[in-house]
Structure formats: C-alpha cells, structure tokens
N, C-alpha and C positions, 0 to 999 in steps of 0.2 A: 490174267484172264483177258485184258483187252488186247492183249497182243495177238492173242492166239484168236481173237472173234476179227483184228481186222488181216489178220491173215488168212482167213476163208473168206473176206468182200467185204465183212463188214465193217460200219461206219462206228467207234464209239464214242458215246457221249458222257461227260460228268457229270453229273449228277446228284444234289445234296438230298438226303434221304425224306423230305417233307415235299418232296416234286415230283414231277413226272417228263419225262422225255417222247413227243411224237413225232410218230414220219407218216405224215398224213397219204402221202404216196400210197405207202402198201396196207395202210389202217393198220400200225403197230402202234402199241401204247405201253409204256413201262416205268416204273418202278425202282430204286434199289431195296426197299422195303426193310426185311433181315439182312440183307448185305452189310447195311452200314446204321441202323437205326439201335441209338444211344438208349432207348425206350422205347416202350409200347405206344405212349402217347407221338413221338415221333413217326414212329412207322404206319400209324392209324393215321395221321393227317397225309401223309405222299397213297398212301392205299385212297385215303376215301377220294384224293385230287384225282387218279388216275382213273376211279372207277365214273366217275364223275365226265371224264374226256371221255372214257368210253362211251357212255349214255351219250353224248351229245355228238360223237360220229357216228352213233346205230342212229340218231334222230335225222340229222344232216340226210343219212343213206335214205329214210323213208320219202323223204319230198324230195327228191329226184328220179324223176317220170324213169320206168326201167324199159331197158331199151327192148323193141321188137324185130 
C-alpha cells in the first residue's frame, strides 16, 4: 500500500498504532487505527490522540484573524 500512495505524490509515514501522523500544511491528521492495532484498547488510545490533534488545529484555525 505505501508504494502505491507514494507513487501518486505521496509522502508515507510509519506509524505505531497508539499515534498519529500530521502534516500541518494541508491539516491532515491520521491514524493506523484497524490497520495495525493488537486490540481495541490499542487502537482507542491512537483514535482518541488523533481526535485530540484534530480539536486543537480546528482551535489554532479559530484565533487566526480570517483574511478579507
């Protein structure tokens, strides 16, 4: 699979299933989740980190005046 993702451009990264990977650039935020998670209590801790980065780049976006 990551062959074929960095053969259309993209960049990819490793990833242990209890984390999350951002590219604050384009505000992507990810996961291996079910990819690679041994358990449920595994794939809850990289879920709740990721959901987590997300909240705090939707926050980051608020307090930055939007341009006119």
């Amino acid at each position: 699979m990551a062959q074929k993702l960095e053969a259309c451009g993209a960049v990819h990264e490793d990833c242990p299933v209890d984390a999350f990977v951002v590219d604050r650039e384009n505000r992507i935020v990810s996961t291996p989740a079910y990819m690679l998670g041994p358990s449920i209590r595994h794939v809850a801790e990289g879920i709740e980190r990721c959901v987590a980065e997300v909240l705090s780049l939707v926050k980051a976006r608020e307090r930055v005046p939007a341009a006119r």
